[in-house]
C-alpha positions as CSV (number, residue, x, y, z in Angstrom):
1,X,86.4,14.4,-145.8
2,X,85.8,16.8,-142.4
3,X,83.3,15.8,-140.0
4,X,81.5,19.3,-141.0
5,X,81.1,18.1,-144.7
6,X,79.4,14.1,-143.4
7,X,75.1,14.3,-142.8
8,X,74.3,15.4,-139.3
9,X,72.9,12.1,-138.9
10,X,76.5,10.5,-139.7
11,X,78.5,12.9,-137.0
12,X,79.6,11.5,-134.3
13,X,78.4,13.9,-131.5
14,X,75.3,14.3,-133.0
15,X,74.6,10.7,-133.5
16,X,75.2,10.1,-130.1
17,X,72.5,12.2,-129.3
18,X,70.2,11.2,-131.3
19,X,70.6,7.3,-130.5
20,X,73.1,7.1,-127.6
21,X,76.7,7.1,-127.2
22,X,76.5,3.0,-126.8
23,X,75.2,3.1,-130.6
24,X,78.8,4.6,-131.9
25,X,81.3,2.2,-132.8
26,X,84.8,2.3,-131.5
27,X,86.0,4.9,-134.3
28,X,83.7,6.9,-133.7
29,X,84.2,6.6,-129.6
30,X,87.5,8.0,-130.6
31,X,87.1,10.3,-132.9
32,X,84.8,12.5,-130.2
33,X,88.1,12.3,-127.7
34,X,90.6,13.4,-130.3
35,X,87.9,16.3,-131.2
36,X,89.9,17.4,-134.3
37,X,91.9,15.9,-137.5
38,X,94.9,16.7,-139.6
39,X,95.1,18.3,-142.5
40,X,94.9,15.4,-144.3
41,X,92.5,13.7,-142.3
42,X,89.3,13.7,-140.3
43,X,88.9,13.2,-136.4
44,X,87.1,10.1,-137.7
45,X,89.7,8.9,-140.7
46,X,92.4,9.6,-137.9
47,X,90.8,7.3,-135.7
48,X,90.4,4.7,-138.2
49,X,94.1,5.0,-138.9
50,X,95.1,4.6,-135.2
51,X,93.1,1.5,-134.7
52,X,94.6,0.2,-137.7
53,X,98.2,-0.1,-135.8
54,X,96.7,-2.6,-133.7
55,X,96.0,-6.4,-133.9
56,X,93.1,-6.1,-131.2
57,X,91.7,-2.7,-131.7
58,X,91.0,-0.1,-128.8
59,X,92.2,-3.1,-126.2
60,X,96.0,-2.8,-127.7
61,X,95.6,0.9,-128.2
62,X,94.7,0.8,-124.3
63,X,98.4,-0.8,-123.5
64,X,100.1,2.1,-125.1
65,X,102.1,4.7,-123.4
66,X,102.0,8.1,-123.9
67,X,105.7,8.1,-126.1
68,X,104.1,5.5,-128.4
69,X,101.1,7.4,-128.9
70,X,102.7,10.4,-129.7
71,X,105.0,8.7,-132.6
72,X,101.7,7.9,-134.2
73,X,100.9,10.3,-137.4
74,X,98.6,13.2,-136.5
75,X,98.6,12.6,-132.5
76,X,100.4,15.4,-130.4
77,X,100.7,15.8,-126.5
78,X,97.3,16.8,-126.1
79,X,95.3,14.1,-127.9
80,X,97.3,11.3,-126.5
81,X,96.9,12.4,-122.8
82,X,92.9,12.9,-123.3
83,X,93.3,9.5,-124.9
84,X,95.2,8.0,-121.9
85,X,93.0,10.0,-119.6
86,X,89.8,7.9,-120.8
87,X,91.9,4.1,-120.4
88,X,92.8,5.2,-117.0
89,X,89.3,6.1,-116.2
90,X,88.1,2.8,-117.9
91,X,90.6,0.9,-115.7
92,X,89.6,2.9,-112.5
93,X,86.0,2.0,-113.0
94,X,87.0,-1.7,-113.3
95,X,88.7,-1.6,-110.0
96,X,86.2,-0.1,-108.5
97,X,83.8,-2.3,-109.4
98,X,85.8,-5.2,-108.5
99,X,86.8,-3.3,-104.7
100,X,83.0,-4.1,-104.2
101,X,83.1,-7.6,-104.4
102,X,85.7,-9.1,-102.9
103,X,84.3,-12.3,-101.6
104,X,86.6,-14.9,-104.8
105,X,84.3,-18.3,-105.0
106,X,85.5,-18.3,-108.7
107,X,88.6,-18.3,-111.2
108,X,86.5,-14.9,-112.8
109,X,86.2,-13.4,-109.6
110,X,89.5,-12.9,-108.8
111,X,90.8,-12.0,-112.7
112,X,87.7,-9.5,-112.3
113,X,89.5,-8.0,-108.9
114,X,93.2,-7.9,-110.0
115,X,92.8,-7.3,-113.9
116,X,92.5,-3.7,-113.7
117,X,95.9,-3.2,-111.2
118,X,97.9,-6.2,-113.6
119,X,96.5,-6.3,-117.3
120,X,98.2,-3.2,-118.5
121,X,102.0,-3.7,-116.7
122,X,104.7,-3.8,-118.7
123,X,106.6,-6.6,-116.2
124,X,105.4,-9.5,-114.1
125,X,104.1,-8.8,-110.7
126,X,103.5,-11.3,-108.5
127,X,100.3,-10.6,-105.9
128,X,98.9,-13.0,-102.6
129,X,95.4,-12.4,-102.0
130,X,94.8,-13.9,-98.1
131,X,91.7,-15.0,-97.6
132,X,88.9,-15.8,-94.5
133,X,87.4,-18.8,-94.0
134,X,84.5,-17.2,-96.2
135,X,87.2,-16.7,-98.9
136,X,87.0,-13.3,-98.4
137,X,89.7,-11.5,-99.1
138,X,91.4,-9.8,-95.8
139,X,94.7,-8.9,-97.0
140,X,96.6,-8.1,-100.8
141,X,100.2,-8.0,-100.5
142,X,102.8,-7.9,-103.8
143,X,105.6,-10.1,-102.8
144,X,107.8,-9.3,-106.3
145,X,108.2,-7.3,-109.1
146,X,110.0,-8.8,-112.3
147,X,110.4,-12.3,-114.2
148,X,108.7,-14.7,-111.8
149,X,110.9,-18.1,-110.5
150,X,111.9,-19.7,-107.4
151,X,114.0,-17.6,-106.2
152,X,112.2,-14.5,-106.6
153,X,108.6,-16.0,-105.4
154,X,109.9,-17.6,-102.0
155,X,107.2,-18.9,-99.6
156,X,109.1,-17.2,-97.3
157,X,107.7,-13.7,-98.5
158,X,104.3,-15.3,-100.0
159,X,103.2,-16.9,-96.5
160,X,104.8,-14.6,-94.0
161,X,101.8,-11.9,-93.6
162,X,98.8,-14.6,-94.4
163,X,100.6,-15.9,-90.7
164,X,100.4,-12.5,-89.5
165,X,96.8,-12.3,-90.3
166,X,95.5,-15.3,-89.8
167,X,94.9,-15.9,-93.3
168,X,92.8,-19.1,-93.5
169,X,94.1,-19.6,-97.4
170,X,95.6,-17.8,-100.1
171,X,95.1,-17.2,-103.9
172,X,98.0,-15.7,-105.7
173,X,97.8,-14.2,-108.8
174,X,100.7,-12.6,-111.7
175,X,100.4,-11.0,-114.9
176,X,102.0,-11.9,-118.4
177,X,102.9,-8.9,-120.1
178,X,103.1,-10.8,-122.9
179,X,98.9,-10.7,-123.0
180,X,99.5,-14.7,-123.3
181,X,98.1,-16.2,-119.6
182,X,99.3,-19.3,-120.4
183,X,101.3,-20.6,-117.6
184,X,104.8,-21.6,-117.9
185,X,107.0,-24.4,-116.7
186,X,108.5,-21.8,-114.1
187,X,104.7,-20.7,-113.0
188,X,103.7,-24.6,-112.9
189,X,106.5,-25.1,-110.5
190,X,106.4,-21.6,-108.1
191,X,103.0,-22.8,-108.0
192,X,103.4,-26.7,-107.0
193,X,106.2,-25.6,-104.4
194,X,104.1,-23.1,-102.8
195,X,101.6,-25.7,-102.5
196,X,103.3,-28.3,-100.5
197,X,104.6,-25.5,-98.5
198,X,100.8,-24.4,-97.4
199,X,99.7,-27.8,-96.5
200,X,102.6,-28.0,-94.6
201,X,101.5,-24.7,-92.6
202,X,97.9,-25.1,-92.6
203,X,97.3,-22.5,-95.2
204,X,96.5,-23.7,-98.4
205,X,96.3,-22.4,-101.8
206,X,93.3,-22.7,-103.4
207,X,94.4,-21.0,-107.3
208,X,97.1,-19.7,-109.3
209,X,95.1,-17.1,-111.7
210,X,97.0,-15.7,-114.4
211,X,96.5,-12.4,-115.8
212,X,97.0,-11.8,-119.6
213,X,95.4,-8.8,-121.7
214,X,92.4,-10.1,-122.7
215,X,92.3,-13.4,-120.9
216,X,93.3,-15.4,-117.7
217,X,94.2,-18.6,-116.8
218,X,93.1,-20.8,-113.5
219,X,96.1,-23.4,-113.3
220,X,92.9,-25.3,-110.4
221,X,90.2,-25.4,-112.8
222,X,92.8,-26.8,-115.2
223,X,93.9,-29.3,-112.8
224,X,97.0,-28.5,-112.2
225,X,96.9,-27.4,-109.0
């Protein structure tokens, strides 16, 4: 069935003006971005289809890049960058929202301030946020890009800026592309190294936060910090 041939009240443009775009389910969302079907399909059934090669919906579909949307049945060039064009804003606004707000009193705050830049990364990156004594945060520096271990993550590179700048303590932060923020044993011991190494320099680390897709993990309000 076409769009054309569903009620007006049932379209998707038109029902979003009639009760407001936040009334229209994620399909829906969708199915106004892709503007047009197949042959064989609707905008609508299309976008049904697409979430259906995910296991979390439009946070998977989110994550993909612009090769994998385009093997998908029924999506071409143009409907996967409009798609890609509306995650990017989505992940624009978040870091805008999170540039605003940068004083990190919480596990949340700082997932809420790094999520946007780490989430989505297809390989570990490992971030220092330096802080005042206010815990606001003076200085963001990545110190590596790849698996993270020991000899990768050196406090070396982690503490040599927060000197710089009188950083009165750090938080660092990495992603799991994995979308699983559970820490490993790798991540439990970077962590407990660099720890001993700030109380030995007066700068201490107050949180390891873990980035995953949906979720992140604070290795302090776990106690294992």
């Amino acid at each position: 069935m076409k769009l054309m041939d569903l009620p007006i009240s049932e379209r998707p443009r038109e029902k979003a003006q009639r009760f407001g775009i936040e009334q229209l389910s994620t399909a829906e969302l969708i199915a106004i971005l892709l503007r047009s079907g197949t042959r064989q399909d609707s905008a609508l059934a299309l976008a049904n289809r697409l979430l259906s090669e995910t296991q979390n919906g439009v946070s998977d579909l989110a994550h993909f890049t612009l090769g994998q949307l385009m093997e998908l049945p029924g999506i071409g060039l143009a409907k996967a960058t409009t798609l890609l064009a509306c995650f990017e804003l989505g992940r624009r606004q978040q870091m805008f929202v999170a540039e605003s707000a940068k004083r990190l009193t919480t596990p949340q705050a700082v997932a809420d301030l790094v999520k946007g830049r780490l989430a989505h990364l297809s390989r570990e990156v490992f971030m220092v946020l330096q802080l005042n004594v206010k815990n606001d945060v003076i200085s963001e520096e990545i110190v590596s890009k790849g698996t993270i271990n020991s000899s990768i993550v050196h406090p070396r590179e982690v503490f040599q800026n927060a000197i710089k700048n009188g950083a009165a303590a750090i938080i660092v932060t990495h992603n799991h592309p994995s979308g699983d923020p559970s820490p490993s044993d790798e991540d439990i011991q970077v962590t407990k190294r660099l720890v001993e190494t700030g109380k030995i320099i007066g700068i201490p680390v107050l949180d390891h936060v873990i980035i995953g897709k949906q979720e992140s993990f604070s290795l302090k309000a776990h106690g294992m910090l």
